[in-house]
ROVO-268555 format. One line per field, with one value per atom (N, C-alpha, C): residue number from 1; residue in one letter; x, y, z. Coordinates in nm, 4 decimals, padded with zeros to 6 digits. Each point is the difference from the previous one (the first is absolute). Layout:
! ROVO-268555
resi c(NUM;...);
resn c(A;...);
X c(X;...);
Y c(Y;...);
Z c(Z;...);
***
This chain:
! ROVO-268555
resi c(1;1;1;2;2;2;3;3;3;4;4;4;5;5;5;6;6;6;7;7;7;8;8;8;9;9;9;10;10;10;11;11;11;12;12;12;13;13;13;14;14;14;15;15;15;16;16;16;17;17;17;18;18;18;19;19;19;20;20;20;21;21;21;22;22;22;23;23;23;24;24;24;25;25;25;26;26;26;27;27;27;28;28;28;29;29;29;30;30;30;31;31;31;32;32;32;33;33;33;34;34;34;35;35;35;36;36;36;37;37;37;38;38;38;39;39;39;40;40;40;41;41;41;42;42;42;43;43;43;44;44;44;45;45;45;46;46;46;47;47;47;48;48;48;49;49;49;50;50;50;51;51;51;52;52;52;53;53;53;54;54;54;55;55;55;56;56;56;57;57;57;58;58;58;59;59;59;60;60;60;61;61;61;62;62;62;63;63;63;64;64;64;65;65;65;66;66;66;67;67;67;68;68;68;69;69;69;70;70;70;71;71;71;72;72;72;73;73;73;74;74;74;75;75;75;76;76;76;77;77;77;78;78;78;79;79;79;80;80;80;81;81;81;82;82;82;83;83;83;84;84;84;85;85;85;86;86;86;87;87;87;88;88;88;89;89;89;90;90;90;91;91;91;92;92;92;93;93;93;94;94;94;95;95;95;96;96;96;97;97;97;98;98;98;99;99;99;100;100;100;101;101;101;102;102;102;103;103;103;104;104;104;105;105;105;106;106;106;107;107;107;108;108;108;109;109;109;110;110;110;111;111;111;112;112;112;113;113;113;114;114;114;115;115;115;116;116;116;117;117;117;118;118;118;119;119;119;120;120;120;121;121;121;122;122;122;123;123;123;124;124;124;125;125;125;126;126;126;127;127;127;128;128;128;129;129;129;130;130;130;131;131;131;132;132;132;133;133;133;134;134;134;135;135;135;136;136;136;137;137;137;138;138;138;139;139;139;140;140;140;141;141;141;142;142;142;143;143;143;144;144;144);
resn c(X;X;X;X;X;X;X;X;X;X;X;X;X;X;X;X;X;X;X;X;X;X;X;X;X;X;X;X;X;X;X;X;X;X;X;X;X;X;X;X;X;X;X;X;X;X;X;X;X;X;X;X;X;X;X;X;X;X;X;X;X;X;X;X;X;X;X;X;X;X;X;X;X;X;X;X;X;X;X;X;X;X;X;X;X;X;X;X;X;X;X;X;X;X;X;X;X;X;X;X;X;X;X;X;X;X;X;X;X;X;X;X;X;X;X;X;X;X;X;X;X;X;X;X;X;X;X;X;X;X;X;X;X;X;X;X;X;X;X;X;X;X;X;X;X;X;X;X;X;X;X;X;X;X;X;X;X;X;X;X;X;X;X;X;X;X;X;X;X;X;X;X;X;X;X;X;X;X;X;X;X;X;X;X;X;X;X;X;X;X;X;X;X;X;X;X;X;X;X;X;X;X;X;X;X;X;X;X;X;X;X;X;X;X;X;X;X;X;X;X;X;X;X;X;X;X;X;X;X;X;X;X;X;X;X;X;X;X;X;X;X;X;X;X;X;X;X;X;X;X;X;X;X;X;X;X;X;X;X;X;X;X;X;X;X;X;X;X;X;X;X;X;X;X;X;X;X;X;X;X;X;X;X;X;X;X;X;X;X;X;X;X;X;X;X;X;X;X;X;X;X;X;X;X;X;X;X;X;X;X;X;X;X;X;X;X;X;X;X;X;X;X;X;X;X;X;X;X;X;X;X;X;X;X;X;X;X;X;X;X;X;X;X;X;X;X;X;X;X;X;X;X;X;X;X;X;X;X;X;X;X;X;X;X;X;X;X;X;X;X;X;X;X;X;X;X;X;X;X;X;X;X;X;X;X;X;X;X;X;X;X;X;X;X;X;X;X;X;X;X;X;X;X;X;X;X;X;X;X;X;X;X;X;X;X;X;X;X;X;X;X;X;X;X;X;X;X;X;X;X;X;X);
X c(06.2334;00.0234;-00.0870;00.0277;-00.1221;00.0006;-00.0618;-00.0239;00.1170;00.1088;00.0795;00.0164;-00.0515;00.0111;-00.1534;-00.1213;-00.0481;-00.0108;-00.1157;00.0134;00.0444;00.0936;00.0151;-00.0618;-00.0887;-00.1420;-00.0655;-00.0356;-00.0875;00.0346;00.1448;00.0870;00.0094;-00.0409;00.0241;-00.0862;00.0206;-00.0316;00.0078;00.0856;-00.0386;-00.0502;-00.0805;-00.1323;00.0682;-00.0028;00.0078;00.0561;00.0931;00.0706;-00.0190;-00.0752;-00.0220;00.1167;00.0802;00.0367;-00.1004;-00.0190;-00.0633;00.0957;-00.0098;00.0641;-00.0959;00.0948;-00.1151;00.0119;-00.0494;-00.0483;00.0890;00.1385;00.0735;-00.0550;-00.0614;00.0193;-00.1308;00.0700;-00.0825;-00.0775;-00.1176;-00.1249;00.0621;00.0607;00.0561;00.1659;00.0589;00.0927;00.0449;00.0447;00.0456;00.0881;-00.0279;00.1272;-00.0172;00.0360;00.1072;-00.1053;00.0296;-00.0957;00.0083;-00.0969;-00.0023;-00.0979;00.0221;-00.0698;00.0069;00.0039;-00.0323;-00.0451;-00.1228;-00.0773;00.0528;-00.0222;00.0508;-00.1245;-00.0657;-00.1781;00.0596;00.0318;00.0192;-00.1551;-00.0276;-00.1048;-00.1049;00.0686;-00.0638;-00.0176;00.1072;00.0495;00.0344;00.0465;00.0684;00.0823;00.0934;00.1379;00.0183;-00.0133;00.0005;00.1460;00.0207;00.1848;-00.0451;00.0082;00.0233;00.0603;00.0429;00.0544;-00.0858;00.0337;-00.0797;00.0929;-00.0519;00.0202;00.0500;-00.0109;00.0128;00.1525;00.0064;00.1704;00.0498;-00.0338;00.0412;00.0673;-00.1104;00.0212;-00.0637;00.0512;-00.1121;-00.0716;-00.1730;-00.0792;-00.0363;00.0187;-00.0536;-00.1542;-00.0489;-00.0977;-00.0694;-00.0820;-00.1156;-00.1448;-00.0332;-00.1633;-00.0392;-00.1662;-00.0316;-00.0059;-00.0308;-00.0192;-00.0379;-00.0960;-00.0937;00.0431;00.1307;00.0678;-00.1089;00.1100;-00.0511;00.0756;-00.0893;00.1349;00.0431;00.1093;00.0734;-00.0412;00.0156;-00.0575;-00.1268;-00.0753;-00.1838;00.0569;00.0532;00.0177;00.0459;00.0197;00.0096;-00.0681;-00.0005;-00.0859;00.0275;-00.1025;00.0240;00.1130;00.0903;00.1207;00.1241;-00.0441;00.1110;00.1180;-00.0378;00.0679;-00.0016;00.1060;-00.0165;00.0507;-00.1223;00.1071;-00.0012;00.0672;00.1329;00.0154;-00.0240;00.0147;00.1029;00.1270;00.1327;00.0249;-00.0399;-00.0057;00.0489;-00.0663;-00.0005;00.1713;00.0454;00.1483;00.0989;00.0656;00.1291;00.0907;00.0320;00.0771;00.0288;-00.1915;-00.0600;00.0145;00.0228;00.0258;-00.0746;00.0279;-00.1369;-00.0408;-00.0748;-00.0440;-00.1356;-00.0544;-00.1534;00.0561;-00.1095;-00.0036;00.0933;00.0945;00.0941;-00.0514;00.0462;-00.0328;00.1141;-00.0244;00.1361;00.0495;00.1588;00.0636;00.0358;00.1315;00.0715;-00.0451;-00.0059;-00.0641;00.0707;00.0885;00.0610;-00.0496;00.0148;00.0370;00.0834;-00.0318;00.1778;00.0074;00.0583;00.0061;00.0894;00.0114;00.0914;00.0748;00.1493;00.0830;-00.0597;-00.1225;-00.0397;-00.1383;-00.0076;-00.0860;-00.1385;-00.0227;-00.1430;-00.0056;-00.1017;-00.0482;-00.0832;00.1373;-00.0392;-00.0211;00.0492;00.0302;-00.0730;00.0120;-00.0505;00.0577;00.0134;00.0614;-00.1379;-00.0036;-00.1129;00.0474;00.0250;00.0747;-00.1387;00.0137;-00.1278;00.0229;-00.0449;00.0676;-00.1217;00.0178;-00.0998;00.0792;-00.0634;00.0402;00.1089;00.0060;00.1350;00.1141;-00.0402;00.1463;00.0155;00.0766;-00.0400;00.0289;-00.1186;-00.0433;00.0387;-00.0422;00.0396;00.0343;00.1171;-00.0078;-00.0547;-00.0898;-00.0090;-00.0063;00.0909;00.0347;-00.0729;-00.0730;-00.0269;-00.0034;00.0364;00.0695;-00.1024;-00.0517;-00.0967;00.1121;00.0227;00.0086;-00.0898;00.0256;-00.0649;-00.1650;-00.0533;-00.1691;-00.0014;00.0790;-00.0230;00.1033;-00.0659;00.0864;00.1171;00.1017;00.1287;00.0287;-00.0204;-00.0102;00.1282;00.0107;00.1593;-00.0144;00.0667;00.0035;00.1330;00.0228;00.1248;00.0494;00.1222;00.0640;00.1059;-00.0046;00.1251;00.0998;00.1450;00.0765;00.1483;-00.0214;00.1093;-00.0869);
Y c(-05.0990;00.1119;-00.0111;-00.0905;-00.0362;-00.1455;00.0399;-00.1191;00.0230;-00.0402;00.0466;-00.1290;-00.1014;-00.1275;-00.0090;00.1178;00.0349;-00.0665;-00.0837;-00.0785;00.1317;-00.0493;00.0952;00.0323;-00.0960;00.0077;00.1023;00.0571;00.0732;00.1529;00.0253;00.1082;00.0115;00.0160;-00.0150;00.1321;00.0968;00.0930;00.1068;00.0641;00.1387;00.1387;00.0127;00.0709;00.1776;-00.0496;00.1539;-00.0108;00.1428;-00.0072;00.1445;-00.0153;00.0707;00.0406;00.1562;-00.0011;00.0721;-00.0516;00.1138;00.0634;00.1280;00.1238;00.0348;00.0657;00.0853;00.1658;00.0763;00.1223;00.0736;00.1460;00.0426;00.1441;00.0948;00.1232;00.0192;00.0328;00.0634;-00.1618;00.0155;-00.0876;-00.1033;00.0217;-00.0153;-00.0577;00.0184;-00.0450;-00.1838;-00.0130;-00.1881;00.0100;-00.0470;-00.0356;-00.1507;-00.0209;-00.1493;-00.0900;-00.1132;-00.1267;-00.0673;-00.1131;-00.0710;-00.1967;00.0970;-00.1547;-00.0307;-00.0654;00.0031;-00.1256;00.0264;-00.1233;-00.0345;-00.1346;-00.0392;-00.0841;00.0558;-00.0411;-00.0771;-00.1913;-00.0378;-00.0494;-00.0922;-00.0315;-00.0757;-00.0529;-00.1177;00.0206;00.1275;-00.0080;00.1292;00.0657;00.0804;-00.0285;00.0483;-00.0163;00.1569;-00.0082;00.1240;00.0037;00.0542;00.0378;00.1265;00.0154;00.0608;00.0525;00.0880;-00.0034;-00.0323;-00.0669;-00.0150;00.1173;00.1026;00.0931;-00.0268;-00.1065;-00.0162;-00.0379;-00.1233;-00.0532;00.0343;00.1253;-00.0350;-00.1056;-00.0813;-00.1325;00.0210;-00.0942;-00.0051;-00.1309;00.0403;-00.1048;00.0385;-00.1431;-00.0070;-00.1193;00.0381;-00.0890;-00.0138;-00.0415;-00.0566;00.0331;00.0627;00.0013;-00.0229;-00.0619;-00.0540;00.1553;-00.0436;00.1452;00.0961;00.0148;00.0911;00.1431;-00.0988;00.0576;00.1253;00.0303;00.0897;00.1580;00.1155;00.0959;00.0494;00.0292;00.0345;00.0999;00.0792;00.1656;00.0418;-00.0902;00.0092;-00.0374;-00.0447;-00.0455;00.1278;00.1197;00.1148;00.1158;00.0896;00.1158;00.0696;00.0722;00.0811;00.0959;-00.0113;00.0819;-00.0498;-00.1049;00.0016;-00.1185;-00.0741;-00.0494;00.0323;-00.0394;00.0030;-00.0934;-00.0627;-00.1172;00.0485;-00.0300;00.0421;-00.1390;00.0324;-00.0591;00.0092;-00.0913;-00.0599;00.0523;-00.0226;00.0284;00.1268;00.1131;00.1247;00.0384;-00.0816;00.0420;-00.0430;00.0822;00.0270;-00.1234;00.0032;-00.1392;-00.0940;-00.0701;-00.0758;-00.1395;-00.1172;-00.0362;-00.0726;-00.0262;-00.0046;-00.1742;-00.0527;-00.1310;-00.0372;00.0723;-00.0491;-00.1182;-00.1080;-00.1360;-00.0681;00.0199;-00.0640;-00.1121;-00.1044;-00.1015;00.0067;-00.0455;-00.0138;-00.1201;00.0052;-00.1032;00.0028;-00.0109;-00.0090;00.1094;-00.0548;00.0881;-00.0408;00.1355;-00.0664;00.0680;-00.0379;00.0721;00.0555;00.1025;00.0320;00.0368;-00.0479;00.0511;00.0779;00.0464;00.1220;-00.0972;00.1145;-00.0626;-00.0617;00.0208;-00.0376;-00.0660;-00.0613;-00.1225;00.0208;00.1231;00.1055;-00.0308;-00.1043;00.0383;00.1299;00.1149;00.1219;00.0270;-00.0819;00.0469;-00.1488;00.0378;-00.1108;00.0650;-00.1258;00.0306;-00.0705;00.0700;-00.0684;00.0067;-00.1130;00.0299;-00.0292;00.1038;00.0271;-00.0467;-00.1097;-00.0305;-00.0142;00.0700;-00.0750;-00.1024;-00.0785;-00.1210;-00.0271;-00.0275;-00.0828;00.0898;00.1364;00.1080;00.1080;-00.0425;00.1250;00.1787;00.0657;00.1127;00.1224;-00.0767;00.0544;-00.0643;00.0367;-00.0718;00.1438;-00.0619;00.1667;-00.0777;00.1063;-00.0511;00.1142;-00.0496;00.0764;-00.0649;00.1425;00.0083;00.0846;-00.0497;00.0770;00.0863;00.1337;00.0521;00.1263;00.0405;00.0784;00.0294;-00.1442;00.0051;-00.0009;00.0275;00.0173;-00.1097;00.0042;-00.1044;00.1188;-00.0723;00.0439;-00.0600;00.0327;-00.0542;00.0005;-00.1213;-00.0238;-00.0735;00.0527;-00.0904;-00.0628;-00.1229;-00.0655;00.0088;-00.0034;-00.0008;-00.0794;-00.1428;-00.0676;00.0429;00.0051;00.0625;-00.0751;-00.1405;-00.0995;-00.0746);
Z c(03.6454;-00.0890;-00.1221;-00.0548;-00.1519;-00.0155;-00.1339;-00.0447;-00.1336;00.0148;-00.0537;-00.1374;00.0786;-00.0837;-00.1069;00.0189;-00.0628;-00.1727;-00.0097;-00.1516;-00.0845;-00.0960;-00.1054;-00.1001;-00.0097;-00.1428;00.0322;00.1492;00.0398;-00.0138;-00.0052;-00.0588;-00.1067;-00.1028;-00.0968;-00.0931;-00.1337;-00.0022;00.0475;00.0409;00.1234;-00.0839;00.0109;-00.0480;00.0800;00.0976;00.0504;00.1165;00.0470;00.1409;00.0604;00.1407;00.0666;00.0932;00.0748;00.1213;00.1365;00.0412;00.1135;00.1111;00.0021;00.0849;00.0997;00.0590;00.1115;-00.0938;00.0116;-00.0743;00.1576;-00.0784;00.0829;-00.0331;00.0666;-00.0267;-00.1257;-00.1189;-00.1264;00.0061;-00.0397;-00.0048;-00.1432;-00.0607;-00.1601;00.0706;00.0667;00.0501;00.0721;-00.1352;00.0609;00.1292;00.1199;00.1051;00.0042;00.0577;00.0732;-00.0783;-00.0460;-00.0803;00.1217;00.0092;00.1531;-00.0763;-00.1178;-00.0399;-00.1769;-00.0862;-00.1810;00.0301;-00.1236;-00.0537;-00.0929;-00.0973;-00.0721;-00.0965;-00.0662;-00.0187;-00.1808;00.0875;-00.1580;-00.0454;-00.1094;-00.0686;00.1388;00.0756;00.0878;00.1468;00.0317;00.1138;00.0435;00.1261;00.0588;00.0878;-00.0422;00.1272;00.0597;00.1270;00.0811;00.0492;00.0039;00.0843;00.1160;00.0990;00.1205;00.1073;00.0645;00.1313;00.0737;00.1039;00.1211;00.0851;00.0691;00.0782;00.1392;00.0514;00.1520;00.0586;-00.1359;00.0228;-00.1234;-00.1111;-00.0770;-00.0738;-00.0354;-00.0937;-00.1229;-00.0827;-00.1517;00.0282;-00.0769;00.0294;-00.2005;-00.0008;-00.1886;00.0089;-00.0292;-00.0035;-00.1453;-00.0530;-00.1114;00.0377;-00.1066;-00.0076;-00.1035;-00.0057;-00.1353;-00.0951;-00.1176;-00.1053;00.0594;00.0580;00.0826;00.0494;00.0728;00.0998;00.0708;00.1297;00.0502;00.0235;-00.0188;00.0016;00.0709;00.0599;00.1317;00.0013;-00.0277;00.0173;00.0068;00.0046;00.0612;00.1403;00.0457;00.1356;00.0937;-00.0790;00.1042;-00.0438;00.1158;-00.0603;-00.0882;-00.0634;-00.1266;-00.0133;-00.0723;00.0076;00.0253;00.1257;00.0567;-00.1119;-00.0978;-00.0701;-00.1382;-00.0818;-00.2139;-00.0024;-00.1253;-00.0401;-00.1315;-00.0724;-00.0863;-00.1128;-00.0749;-00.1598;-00.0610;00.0297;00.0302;-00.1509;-00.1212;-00.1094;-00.0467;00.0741;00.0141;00.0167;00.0705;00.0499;-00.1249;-00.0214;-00.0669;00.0126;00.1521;00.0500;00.0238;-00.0305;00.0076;-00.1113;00.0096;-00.1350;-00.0978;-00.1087;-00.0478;00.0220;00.0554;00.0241;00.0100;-00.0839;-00.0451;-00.0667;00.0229;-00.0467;00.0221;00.1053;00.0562;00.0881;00.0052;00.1198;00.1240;00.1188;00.0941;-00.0363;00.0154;-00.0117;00.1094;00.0463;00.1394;00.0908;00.1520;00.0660;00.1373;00.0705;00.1162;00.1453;00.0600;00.1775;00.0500;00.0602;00.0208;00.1550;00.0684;00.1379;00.0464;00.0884;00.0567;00.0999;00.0120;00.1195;00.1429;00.0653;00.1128;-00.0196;-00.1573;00.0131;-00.0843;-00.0131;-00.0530;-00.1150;-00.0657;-00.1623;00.0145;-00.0410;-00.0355;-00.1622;-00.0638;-00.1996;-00.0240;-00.1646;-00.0972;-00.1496;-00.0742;-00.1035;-00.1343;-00.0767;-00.0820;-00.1432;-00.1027;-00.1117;-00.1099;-00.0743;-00.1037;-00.1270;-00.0819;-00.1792;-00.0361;-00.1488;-00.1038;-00.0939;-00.0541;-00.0517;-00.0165;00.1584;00.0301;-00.0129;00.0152;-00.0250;00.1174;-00.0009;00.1944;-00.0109;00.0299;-00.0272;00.1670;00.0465;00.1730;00.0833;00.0943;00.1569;00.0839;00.0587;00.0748;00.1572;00.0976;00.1518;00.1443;00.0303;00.1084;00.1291;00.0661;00.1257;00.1114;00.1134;00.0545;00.1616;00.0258;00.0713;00.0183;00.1599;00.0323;00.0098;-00.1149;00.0174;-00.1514;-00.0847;-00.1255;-00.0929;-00.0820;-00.1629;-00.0490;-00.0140;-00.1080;-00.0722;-00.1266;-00.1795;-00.0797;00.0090;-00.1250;-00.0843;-00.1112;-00.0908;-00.0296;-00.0378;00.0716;-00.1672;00.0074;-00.1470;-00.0180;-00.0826;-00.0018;-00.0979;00.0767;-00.0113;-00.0804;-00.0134;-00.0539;-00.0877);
***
């Protein structure tokens, strides 16, 4: 699934967060996210569906990274400047702290949980869940 054990020095900063959609209908129209980048000072952490068994695959790329949405034809994807969203929370310059797996009743690392702090104060848990081919975005809220 990832590199979930991923050094944490290399996370560190998050500069900017991408989602990529597939484009539904109006050309300007966000549908289903199927992937977000996570572009910190050093590094990229990609989050994904994999389409086939619906699983999540998280992986690392150096700074560079590469962008998911060159990987298909023109149109057929947006990626989307996480920032932009209302719902979205705010975690520029956040580092990851805790970061889990989550499997489903019949065994599937389908989710992942990724908890976001700046200095040492925790700013986001955000949890995704891959069905149907696509990412479902939560933000987890402790409640006690």
């Amino acid at each position: 699934m990832l590199p979930m054990g991923a050094p944490s020095d290399v996370l560190t900063d998050l500069r900017r967060t991408f989602g990529h959609a597939w484009r539904e209908g109006d050309p300007a129209s966000v549908g289903r996210f199927f992937a977000f980048e996570f572009e910190f000072a050093e590094a990229v952490l990609v989050v994904e569906a994999e389409p086939q068994f619906d699983q999540l695959i998280i992986h690392v790329e150096d700074a560079s990274g590469k962008l998911l949405c060159s990987q298909f034809p023109d149109g057929d994807c947006l990626r989307v400047d996480m920032s932009s969203k209302s719902w979205w929370p705010e975690i520029g310059g956040a580092s990851t702290g805790w970061r889990w797996v989550l499997n489903n009743q019949q065994g599937y690392q389908d989710g992942a949980q990724l908890e976001f702090h700046v200095a040492g104060v925790r700013r986001a848990v955000i949890q995704f869940v891959t069905w149907a081919s696509s990412l479902h975005v939560y933000l987890v809220t402790e409640v006690g």
